[in-house]
C-alpha positions as CSV (number, residue, x, y, z in Angstrom):
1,X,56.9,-38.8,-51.3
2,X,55.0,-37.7,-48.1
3,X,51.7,-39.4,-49.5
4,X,54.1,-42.7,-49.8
5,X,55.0,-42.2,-46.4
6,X,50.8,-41.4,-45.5
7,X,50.3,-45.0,-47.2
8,X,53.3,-47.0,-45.4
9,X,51.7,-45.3,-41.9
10,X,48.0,-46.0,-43.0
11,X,49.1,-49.7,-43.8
12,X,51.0,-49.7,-40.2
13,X,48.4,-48.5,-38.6
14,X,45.6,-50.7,-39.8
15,X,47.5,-53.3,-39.2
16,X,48.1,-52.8,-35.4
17,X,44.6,-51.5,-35.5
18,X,43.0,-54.8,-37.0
19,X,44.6,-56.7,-34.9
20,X,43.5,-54.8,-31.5
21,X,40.0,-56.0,-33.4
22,X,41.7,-59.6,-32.5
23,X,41.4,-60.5,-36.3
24,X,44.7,-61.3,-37.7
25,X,45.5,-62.8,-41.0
26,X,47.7,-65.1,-40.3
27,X,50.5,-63.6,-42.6
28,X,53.6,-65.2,-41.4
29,X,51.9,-68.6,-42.7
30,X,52.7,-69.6,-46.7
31,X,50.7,-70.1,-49.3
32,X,51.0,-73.9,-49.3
33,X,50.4,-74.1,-45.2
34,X,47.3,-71.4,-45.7
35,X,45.8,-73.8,-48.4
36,X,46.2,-77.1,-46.2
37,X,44.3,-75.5,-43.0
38,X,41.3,-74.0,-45.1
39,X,40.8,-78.0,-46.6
40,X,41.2,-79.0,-43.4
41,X,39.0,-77.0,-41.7
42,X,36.3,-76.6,-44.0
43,X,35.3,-80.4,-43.0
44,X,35.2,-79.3,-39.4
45,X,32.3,-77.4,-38.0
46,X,32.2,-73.6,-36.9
47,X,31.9,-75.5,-33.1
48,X,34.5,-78.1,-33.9
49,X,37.3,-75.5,-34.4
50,X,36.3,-73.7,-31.8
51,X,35.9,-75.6,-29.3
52,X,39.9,-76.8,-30.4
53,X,40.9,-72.7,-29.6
54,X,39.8,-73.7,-25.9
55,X,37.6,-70.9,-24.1
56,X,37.4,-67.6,-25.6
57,X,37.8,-65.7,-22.4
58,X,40.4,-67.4,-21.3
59,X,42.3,-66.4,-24.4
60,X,41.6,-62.5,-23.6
61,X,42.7,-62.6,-20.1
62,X,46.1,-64.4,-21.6
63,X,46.3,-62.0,-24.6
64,X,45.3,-59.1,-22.0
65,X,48.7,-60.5,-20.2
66,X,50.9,-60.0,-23.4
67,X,49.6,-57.1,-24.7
68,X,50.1,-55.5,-20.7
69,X,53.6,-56.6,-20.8
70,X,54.2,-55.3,-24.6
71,X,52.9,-51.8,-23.4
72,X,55.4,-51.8,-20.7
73,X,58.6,-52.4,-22.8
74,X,56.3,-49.7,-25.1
75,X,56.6,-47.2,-22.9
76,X,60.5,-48.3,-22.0
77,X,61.3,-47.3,-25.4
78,X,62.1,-51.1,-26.3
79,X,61.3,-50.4,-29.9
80,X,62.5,-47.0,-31.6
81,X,60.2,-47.9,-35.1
82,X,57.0,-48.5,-35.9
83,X,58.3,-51.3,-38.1
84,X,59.3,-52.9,-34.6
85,X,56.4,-52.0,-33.0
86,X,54.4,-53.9,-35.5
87,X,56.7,-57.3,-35.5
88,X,56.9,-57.4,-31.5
89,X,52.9,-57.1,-31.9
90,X,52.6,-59.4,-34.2
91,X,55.4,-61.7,-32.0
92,X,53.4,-61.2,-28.4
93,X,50.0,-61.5,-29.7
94,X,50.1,-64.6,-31.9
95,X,48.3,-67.5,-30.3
96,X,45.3,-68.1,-29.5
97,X,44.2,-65.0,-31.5
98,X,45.4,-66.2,-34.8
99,X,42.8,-67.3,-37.4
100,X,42.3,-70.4,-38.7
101,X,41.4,-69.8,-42.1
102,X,37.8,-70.5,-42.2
103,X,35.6,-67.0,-41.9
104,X,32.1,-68.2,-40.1
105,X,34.3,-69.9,-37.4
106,X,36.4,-66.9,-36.9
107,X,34.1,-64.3,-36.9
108,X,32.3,-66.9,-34.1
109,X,35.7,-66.7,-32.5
110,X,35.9,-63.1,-32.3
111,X,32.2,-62.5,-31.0
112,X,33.0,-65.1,-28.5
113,X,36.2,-63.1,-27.8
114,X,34.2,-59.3,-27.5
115,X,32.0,-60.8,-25.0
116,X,34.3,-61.1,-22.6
117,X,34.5,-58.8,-19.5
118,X,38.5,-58.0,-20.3
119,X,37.9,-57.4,-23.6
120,X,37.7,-53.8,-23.5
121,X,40.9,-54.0,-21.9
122,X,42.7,-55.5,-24.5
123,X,41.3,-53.5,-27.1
124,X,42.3,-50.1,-25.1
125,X,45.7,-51.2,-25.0
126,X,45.8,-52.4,-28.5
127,X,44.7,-48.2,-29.1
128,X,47.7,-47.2,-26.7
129,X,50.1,-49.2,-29.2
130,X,48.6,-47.8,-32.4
131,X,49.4,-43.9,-30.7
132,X,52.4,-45.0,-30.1
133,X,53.1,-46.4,-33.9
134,X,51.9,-43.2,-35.0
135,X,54.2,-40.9,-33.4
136,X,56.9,-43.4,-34.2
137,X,55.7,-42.9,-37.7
138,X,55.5,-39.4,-38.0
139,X,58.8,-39.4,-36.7
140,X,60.8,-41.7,-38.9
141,X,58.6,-39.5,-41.7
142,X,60.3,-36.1,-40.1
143,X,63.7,-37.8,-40.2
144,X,63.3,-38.8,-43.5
145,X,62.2,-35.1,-44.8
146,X,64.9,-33.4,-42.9
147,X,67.5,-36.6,-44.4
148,X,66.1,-35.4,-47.6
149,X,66.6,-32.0,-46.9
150,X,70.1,-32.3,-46.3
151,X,71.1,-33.7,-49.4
152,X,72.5,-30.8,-51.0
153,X,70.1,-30.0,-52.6
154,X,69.3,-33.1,-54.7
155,X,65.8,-33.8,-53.3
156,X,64.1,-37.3,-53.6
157,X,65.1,-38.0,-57.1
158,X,68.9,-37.6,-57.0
159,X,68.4,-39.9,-53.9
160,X,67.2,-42.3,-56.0
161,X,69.9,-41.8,-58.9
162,X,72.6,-42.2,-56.3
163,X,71.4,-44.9,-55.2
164,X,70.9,-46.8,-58.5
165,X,74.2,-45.3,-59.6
166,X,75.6,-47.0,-56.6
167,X,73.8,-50.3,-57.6
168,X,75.7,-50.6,-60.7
């Protein structure tokens, strides 16, 4: 059970860490809305989408904004879980970041993006909020063990049989 919990805190933390990379996957969009951008831009140029994002810079100094204020509600305790520290991530950094679908033109985007002088900024504090997730992470895992612990006895699978014998 603890090397399910390594994989659920690996997955959480690769995916705050890929995105302090400023290279999300555009997850919340479906299937259907995924399929639609790629057709549309693949008949675009690498420039043509880019130059729709706007200037690359200017993006990190506004993403530089979010991610500052994030940090701050962070470090208020706003989010007890790494679950929430993912989703408010995901929440304050979509935007300008987000990728369009089409590989050369983001991968452009994201050079043009590591150029800038705040850059370095944004990726520290992307770093600050994956140590944060991971003692979030450890915790939950500690609770969870100790949770386990306590049920007299019964360990992970009698967890798992009252819980289906509760399902039924």
């Amino acid at each position: 059970m603890t090397k399910f919990y390594s994989q659920i805190s690996t997955a959480g933390i690769c995916t705050v860490f890929s995105i302090s990379f400023i290279t999300l996957t555009g997850c919340n969009v479906d299937s259907s809305e995924t399929e639609g951008m790629k057709h549309a831009t693949e008949e675009l140029t690498v420039e043509e989408i880019n130059a729709d994002r706007g200037d690359a810079c200017e993006c990190v100094d506004v993403s530089l904004l979010k991610i500052t204020s994030f940090v701050e509600n962070m470090d208020a305790e706003e989010f007890s879980t790494s679950q929430s520290i993912n989703l408010g991530l995901e929440k304050a950094m979509s935007g300008c970041l987000d990728t369009k679908g089409h590989r050369e033109a983001d991968r452009a985007w994201s050079e043009a993006m590591s150029n800038c002088e705040s850059f370095t900024m944004v990726r520290d504090a992307m770093l600050q909020v994956r140590d944060r997730a991971l003692v979030l992470k450890e915790r939950e895992q500690e609770e969870f063990s100790k949770n386990t612990d306590a049920s007299n006895g019964l360990g992970v699978s009698g967890i798992l049989d009252k819980l289906r014998d509760g399902a039924q």
